[in-house]
Structure formats: C-alpha cells, structure tokens
N, C-alpha and C positions, 0 to 999 in steps of 0.2 A: 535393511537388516542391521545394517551399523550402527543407525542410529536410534532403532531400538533399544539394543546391546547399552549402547551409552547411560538411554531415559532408564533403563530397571538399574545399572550400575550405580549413577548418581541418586537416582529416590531412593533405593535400596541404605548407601550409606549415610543418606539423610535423616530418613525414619529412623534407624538405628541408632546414630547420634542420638537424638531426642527423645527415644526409651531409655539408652543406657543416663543421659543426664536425670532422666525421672527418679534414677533409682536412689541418687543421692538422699538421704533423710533431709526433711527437713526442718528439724532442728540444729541440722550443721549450719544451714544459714540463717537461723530464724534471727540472731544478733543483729547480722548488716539488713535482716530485712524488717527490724523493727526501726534503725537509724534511718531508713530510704521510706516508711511508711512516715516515721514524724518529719521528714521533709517534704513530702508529696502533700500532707494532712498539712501542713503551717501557712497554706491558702484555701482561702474558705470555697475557694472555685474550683473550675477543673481546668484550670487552665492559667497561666502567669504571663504576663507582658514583660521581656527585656530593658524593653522601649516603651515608654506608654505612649500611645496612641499610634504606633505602630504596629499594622496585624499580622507583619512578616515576621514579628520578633517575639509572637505567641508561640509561648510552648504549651504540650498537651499535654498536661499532667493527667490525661484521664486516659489516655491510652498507657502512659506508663505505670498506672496506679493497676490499672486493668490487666498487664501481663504480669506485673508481680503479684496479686493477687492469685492470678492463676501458677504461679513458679511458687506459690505458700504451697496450696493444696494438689500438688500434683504426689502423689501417692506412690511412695519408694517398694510396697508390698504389690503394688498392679498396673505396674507403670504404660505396660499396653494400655490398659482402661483410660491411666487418667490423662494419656498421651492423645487420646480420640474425643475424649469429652470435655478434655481442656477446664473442667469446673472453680468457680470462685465464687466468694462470698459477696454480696448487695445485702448491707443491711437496708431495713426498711425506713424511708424519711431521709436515709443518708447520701450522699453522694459515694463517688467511687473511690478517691483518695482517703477521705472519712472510715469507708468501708472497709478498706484495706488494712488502718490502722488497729482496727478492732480485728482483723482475720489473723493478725501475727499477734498483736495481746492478750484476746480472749481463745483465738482457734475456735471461732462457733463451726457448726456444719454447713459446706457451701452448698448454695440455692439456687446456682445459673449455671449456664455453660455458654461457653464457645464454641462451639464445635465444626463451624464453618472456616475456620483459618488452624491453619498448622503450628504457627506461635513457634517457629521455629531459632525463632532467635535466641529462643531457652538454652539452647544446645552452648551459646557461650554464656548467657546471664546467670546460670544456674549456677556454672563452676568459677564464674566472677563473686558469686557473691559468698563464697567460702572465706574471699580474702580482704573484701572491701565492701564498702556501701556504694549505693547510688551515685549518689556525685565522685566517689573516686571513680566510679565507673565510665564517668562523661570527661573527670579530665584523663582519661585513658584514652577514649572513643575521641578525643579533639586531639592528643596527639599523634595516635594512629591517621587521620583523615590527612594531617597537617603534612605527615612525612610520605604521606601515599600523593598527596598533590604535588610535593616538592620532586618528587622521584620521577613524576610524569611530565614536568616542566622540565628538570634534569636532561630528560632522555630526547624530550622533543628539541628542546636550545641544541645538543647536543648534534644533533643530524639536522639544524641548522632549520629547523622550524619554529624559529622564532615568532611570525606572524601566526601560529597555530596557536604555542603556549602564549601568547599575551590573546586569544580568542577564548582561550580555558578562561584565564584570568575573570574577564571580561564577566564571562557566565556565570562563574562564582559571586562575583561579586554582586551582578543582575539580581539572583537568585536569594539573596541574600542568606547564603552557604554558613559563615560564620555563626550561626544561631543550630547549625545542623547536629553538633556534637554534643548538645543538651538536651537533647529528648527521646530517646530510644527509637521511638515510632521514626522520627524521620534519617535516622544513622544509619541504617543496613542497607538501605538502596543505594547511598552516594557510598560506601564502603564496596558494595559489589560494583559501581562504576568507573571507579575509579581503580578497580583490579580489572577488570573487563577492559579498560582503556591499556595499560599499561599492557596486559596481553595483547591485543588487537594490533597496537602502534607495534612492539616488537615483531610478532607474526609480518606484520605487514610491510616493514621496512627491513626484513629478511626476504623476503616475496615468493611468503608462504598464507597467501590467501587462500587456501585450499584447508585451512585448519578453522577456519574463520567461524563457519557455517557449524562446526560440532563448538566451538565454544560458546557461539550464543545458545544454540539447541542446552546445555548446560548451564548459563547464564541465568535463561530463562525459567528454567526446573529451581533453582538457588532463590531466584526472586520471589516465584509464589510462598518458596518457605518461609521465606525471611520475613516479608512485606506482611502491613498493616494496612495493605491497600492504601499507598502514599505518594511514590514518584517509581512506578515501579517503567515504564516508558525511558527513566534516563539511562537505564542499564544494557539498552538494546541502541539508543538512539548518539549517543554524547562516544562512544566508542566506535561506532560505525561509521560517524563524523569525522571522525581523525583519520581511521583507516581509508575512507575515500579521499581523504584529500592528501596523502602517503601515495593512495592509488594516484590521482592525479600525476601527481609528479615525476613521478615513475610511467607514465602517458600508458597507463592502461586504461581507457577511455572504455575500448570495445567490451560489452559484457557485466558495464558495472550494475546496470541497469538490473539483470538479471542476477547479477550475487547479492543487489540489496533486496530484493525480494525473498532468496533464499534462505537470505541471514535473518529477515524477519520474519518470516514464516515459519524456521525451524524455532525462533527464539518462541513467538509466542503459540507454538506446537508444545514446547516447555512449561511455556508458563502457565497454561490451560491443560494442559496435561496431569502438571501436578498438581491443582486444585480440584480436580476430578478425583484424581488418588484418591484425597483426602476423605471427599466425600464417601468413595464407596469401600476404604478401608474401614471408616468412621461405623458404616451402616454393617458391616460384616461383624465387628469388634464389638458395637452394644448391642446387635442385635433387634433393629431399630431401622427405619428410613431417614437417612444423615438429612435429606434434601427438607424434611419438614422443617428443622432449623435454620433452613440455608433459605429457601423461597423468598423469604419474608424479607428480609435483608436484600436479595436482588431486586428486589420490586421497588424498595425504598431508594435505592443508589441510582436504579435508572430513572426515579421519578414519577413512577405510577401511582404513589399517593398524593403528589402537587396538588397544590389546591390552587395555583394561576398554573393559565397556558404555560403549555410548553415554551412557546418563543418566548418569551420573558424570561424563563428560568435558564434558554441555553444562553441569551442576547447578553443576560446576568452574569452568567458562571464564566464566558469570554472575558468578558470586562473585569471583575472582581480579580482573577488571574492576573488580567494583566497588569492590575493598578497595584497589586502586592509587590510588584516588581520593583527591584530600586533605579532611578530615585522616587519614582511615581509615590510610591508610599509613604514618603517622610513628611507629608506636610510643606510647610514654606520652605526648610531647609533643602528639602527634598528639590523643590522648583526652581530652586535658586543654583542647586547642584546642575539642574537639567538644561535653565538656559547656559548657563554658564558653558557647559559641553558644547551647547549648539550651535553657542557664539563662537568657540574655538574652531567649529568646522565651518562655518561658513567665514569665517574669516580665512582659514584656508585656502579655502575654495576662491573666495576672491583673490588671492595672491599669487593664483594656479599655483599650489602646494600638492595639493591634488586635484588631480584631475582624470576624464574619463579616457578609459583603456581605448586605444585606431579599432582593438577588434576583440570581441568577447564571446565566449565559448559558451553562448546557448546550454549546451548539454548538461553543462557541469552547476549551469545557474537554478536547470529544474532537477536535478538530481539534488542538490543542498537543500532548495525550496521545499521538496518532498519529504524530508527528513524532520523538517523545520515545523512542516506543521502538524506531525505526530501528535504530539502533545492539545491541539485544541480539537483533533478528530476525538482525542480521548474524552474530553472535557463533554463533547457534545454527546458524547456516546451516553456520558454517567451523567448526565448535568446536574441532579440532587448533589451528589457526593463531589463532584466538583464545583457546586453551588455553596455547599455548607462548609468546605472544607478547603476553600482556595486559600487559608493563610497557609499553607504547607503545600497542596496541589501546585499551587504557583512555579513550583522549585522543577516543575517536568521543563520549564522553557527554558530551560538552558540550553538545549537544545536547537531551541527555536534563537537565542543569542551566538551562538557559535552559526549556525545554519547563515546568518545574519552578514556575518562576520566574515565568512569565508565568500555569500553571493559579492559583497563590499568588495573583499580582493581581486573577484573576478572582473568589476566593472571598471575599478577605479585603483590607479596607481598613485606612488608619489613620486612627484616630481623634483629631482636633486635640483639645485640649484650650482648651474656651472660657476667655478672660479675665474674670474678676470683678471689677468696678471699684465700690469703696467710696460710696457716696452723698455727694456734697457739701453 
C-alpha cells in the first residue's frame, strides 16, 4: 500500500509539473528558441561530432531539435491536450533541426506527434528558456553534473572510500561522461544518477537500507519521465553499486541478495509503471488508443523489422557498445592509450605490486557480476535501438566499469612494499 501511496504521489506531481510548464506562452520563449533553432539548424545533419571520428563524441542534434520543437508548440490555452500529444512540426524534405528552425520563424501548424514518451524534461527547459538559449542551457547542465560528481567523490573520500570514488572516476571517464552535458537527450539520466547515488551512499552509510527500496521505486517513476529512452539502467544500477559495497563494509553480507532484487524490482515497477501512465492517460485525454502510436516504435526497438538475423544484430549491438568505450574508440590514440594501461599493470604484476587476495569472497564477486551485466541484458533485450544507437547506449556500462572495479578489489590487493632500515 506504501508504495502505491508513493507511485500516485510522485506521477501525480510530475504530470502536474509538466501541464503547469505548458501553460507558459510561447512567445515568452520564442527569442532563446529561435537562437537554440539557428544553432541546432547550422549542421546540415542531425547529428555533430566533438571528435571526428569519434562516435562517443556524437551529439544528437535530433533528439534536441525534436523536444524543442515540441516545447514551441505545446499550447498555453490546453495545456492537458498538448501535454499528451506532445505535437511538432516536420516540414516535408526537411530534417528535424531545419524543421525546427522554420516552426519558431514561420509557426506553420504541427504535423506529428509524440505521444508515446512524456518529454518530461520540459518541466525544467521550458522555464530555462525564459532566461537563456540552448548552449547557455548545457553550460549550465555541465556545471550542475561537475558539482554533483565532486559532491559524491567528496562524500565518498570522506568516509574513506577512496578505492570507490577513483571506481566512479574510472566509469566516467570509460563512458565518455564529459560529452554528457551537451546534449539534452543524454543529461537527465546521469543527473538523476548521480542524485540517486549521493542519496543511496548517504542512506547507506547511515544504515538506513530500509529507505533504499522506496527511493528507487521513485527513481524509477523520474526516469521514464525524464528519459529519451538513452541510459535509463544507470539510475538503478551505478547507485546500487555504491550502496552494496557501503553494505559490504559494514559486513551485511546476509540478505543483500534479496534487497537487490527488491531494489530492482520496485525501481523498474516505476519505471514501467510510469510509461503505462502515459499511455492510458494519453488515450483518456484525446480520446483515442495511445497504443496505436506506441506499437510501431516497440516493434522497431526490439527488432522485428531487421532485415538480418537476429544474432547478428544482438552479436553487433554487444560489440558496437563496447567499442564506444574509451580508449577502444579513439583510434590509434586510443590503442596506444590501452596498451600503455596494460603495460603498467602487467608490469605490476610482475613486481608482485599486486597481487592475488590468500581468500576471496565468492558472494560478493557474483553479487557485483550481476549488477555489471544489466546493461548488455538490456542491449540484447532492445538490440535495434541498442544497435542504432550505441554512440550514447554505450554510457549504461558504467556500471558494468564500476562492477569491474570493485570484483578487481575483491580478488586482488596491493602489495606495500616493506621499508628496510640499515642496522645502526
């Protein structure tokens, strides 16, 4: 019953959020959204490289052209309506950045809809863009991310989990994190992860596991709102990571088992929960079956249009994942980055620097392992959408980095090297 109470409370003031942003006119932002339309429109693509020939360092200009698009014509007189139909303009011949630009210059009437995702991230871009454009927006969204990772390294150094936050590190950096704060589509996930983390690691180094289980149940409801369907796994997986190995410490062994089930179960009870909402508020609101525009999109994500076998597409969408990874992705720099790592550990190794732990705790190696590979059950689950879309999908193994990182602690230590002092 609780945590029912919780799921109507949280969707309750989420929908709500996102009607009352609707109601804003929009000609209060239509300024910052013609400056963020001639930035999106000044690539002739939907998409921009950082890095060129790097596909971690692609950003989507067409998912961001796409929600503001739809944050133009979201309609301040019916804001329920156009909060369920999400509608924007696609000229014809044009792309969606192009499209855009024309939907805040001209205002034609829109021709599409979304209606299958909640676009909830309006709820902050809408009253972002009263005060700025687009790119003020991302170096906002980069210093937010910067001070929420510093806050959780803070807190972890702090209670002397050192080997945790340089495991954070680690995954940020795999993941290639620093590209995160430029693209809308992939900012809300590692924003709600990096709040989920820093609650979780508190909760838990209070040893108040017992809150754990309504915060993902929460987490989870936040995510389907938020998400472009992108990394929404790290918000369940990179915080539950911390908090087991908190639990560790603290030698709560017994039960972990069963609270990470709990904890994922209630989380994606949320997350599937509130995309259900959507649907059957969607269908009440126009009057309409939401699902006709929803089908067709599920069927393409999980791959029932492929035109090769499935094992190809999963064998693919594994590989491509993980080659986005850094260094794997840079090229020669990239390899050179990799051996260079691998020569400093096996040179180690040779100098017994490290070396393997007299006895290793099993339990805790398949307990991380299980955590770790979330992320490629997902992959295989969706293989289209993580086939097509693993320059961003990539960013769920951070998880599977940290999981990594912590089985490594379990197996293997460092070795101090005793001081020899001369006889007087």
């Amino acid at each position: 019953m609780r945590q029912v109470l919780i799921f109507i409370l949280t969707a309750a003031i989420l929908v709500l959020s996102l009607i009352a942003v609707a109601t804003i006119p929009t000609e209060n932002i239509r300024d910052n959204l013609e400056t963020s339309a001639d930035y999106l429109s000044s690539d002739k693509q939907n998409w921009r490289y950082v890095l060129d020939g790097v596909d971690a360092s692609q950003l989507d200009l067409y998912a961001d052209s796409m929600l503001l698009d739809i944050a133009c014509y979201m309609d301040s007189g019916h804001p329920l309506q156009s909060v369920m139909w999400a509608r924007y303009y696609w000229g014809q011949g044009l792309k969606i950045n192009a499209s855009l630009l024309k939907a805040v210059t001209e205002n034609p009437e829109p021709n599409k809809e979304y209606v299958r995702y909640w676009h909830g991230s309006l709820v902050f871009v809408r009253p972002l863009l009263l005060i700025m454009d687009l790119q003020g927006i991302y170096v906002l969204h980069a210093v937010i991310l910067a001070l929420l990772l510093a806050f959780i390294l803070f807190l972890l150094i702090r209670n002397n989990l050192k080997a945790e936050a340089i495991s954070l590190c680690i995954a940020m950096v795999a993941v290639n994190a620093v590209f995160v704060p430029f693209c809308l589509e992939y900012y809300w996930m590692f924003l709600l992860m990096f709040i989920a983390s820093i609650l979780a690691v508190r909760f838990s180094l209070a040893d108040r596991y017992d809150r754990l289980p309504a915060l993902f149940l929460i987490i989870g409801i936040v995510a389907a709102f938020l998400d472009f369907f992108t990394t929404e796994t790290l918000t369940i997986t990179v915080p539950l990571l911390l908090s087991l190995r908190i639990r560790e410490r603290q030698r709560h062994e017994e039960g972990s088992l069963k609270f990470i089930i709990k904890c994922m179960l209630l989380w994606g009870i949320g997350y599937v929960g509130m995309w259900v909402l959507k649907w059957i508020l969607a269908s009440v609101v126009i009057g309409e079956n939401a699902m006709q525009y929803v089908q067709g999109s599920i069927g393409e994500h999980l791959g029932m249009d492929d035109r090769y076998p499935a094992y190809l597409i999963l064998l693919d969408a594994i590989l491509r994942n993980i080659w986005a990874l850094f260094p794997f992705g840079y090229g020669m720099a990239g390899g050179a980055v990799f051996v260079g790592l691998l020569g400093v550990v096996v040179l180690l190794i040779l100098k017994n620097r490290i070396v393997v732990r007299e006895t290793v705790n099993g339990s805790w190696v398949k307990i991380y392992a299980l955590i770790g590979v979330v992320p490629y059950i997902r992959y295989l689950a969706i293989r289209h959408h993580s086939w097509f879309h693993y320059f961003f999908t990539h960013r769920a193994q951070a998880a599977t980095v940290m999981a990594l990182c912590f089985i490594a602690m379990e197996c293997l230590k460092w070795e101090k090297r005793k001081c020899l002092t001369s006889p007087s």
